[in-house]
C-alpha positions, 0 to 999 in steps of 0.5 A: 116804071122809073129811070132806076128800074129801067136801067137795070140790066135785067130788065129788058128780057121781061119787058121784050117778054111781056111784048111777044106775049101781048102779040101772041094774044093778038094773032091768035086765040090762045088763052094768055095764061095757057101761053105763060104756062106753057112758056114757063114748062120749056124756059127752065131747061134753057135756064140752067145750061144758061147759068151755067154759060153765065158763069163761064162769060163772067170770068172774062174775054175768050171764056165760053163754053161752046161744048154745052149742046152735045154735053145736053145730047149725051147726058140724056142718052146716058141719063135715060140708061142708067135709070132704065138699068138700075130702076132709080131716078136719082142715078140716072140724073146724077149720071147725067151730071156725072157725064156733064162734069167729065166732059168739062174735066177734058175741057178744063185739062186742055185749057189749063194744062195745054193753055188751049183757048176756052173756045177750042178747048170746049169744041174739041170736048164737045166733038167728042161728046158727040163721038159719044153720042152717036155711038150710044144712039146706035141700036138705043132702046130704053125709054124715058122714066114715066114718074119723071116724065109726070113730074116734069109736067105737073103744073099745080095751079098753072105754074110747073113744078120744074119752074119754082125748082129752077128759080130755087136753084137761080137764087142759089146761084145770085147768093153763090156770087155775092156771098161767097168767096168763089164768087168775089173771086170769078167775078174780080177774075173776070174784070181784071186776071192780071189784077185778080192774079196780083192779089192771090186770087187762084185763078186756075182753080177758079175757072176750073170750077166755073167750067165744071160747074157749066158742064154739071147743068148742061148735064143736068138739063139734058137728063131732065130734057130727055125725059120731059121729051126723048133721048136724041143726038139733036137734043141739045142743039138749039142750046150752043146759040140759045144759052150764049144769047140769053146770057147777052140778052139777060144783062151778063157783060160779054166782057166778063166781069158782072153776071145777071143771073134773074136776067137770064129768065127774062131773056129765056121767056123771051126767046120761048115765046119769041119760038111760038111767035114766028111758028105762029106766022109760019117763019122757018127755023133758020129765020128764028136762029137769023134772028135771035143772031141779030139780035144778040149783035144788036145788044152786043153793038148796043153795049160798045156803044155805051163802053166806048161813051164811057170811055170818051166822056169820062175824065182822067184818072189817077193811076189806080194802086196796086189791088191787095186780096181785100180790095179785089174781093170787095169791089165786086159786089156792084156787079152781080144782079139778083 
């Protein structure tokens, strides 16, 4: 492994990743190859809510969407009922999405409309999804799409089915930043609004689009969880921590402004691997939620460290001129990594 591989941001996830799983195989006798695979069946969900978590951090300071863990809760109740009422799969994961998006809209309306901080925007949005939640869970009887179910869990020659379509769906999202104008411009928002602003970036219908994007895969990933699983108003909870820390984790700047979608897989394997670890030595949940904590401070302090280096070390500069639209879009490209 050479100094150039070690200094990209993503690749810290996978090496922790490649850790646990050696620790694993030490403490215990399950095969190394049932580990991954199974890794690889529950790291897919966390990887959508966190893309589209890394998507709003990256369009900079404040922005975080903190409404993803109820979003997850009802759109699986709200998933489940509609594909229980109309027989159909596809609706029912597209009410999930539907549902995802509409609570984002309540988010977006406030943030853009009423200037409420994101993260207030977001609570707010997200306590009435649970309001939702709770009512829909109320006297609950349908069940989770068998069919759906089976192919949640199809694992031809080990790897989930789920698994090769969320990293379809992670390669979108790299080409989505780099070669296309919404993401130049999320990602120019997110190093400098006022700058991004100065060059007709539209910065509001940016980062409406980048919450409503996070609520569709929250939406989606609580369609999907509550199949392979079961509809409950718990079953996004895990996610609000778990989706900030893997983006942190991944490489995605906390500042906004460079997004590490790959880096996201490293950390989710991480962190699934990391849940079998401590269930392995007999660790309670809020010990695994103190530490997964910590460790995201640790990279957050890691990262400090290393901006306020930069800022020390590094010579003066000429004040820079005045960014036009052209020079906004191309700066970006060094800061999205596959």
């Amino acid at each position: 492994m050479t100094l150039r591989t070690l200094a990209r941001p993503w690749i810290w996830g996978f090496v922790a990743s490649a850790l646990v799983w050696a620790t694993i195989l030490a403490l215990s006798s399950q095969g190394g190859g049932q580990t991954v695979s199974l890794a690889l069946s529950l790291a897919p969900y966390l990887v959508i809510v966190g893309l589209g978590q890394m998507l709003v951090i990256t369009a900079g300071p404040g922005n975080i969407d903190v409404s993803v863990a109820p979003v997850i809760s009802l759109a699986g109740f709200v998933a489940v009922a509609a594909t229980a009422a109309t027989g159909s799969v596809a609706v029912g994961v597209l009410a999930g999405i539907g549902t995802g998006l509409a609570v984002a809209a309540i988010s977006v309306l406030a943030i853009l409309g009423l200037s409420i901080p994101p993260i207030i925007a977001t609570l707010a949005a997200g306590l009435i999804a649970s309001s939702l939640t709770l009512s829909l869970a109320d006297g609950f009887t349908a069940v989770p799409d068998e069919g759906l179910r089976q192919l949640l869990n199809l694992r031809p020659a080990g790897v989930p089915v789920l698994a090769v379509a969320v990293a379809v769906l992670t390669a979108l999202v790299v080409a989505l930043l780099s070669r296309t104008t919404y993401g130049r411009s999320l990602l120019a928002v997110g190093q400098s609004r006022p700058a991004a602003e100065r060059a007709g970036i539209p910065v509001a219908r940016v980062l409406a689009a980048t919450y409503l994007a996070s609520g569709a895969l929250a939406g989606l990933a609580g369609a999907l969880l509550a199949a392979y699983i079961a509809p409950s108003p718990d079953l996004g909870t895990r996610y609000l921590l778990d989706s900030v820390a893997v983006v942190v984790i991944g490489g995605t700047l906390i500042s906004g402004g460079r997004a590490v979608p790959v880096g996201i897989w490293g950390s989710a394997l991480f962190f699934i691997l990391l849940d079998g670890l401590v269930n392995l030595v007999g660790w309670s949940t809020a010990a695994q939620n103190l530490l997964k904590g910590g460790l995201v401070l640790f990279v957050l302090f890691l990262a400090g460290g290393g901006t306020r280096r930069d800022a020390t070390t590094s010579r003066p500069r000429r004040r820079p001129r005045p960014a036009t639209a052209a020079t906004a879009a191309t700066t970006t490209g060094d800061n999205t990594h596959g």
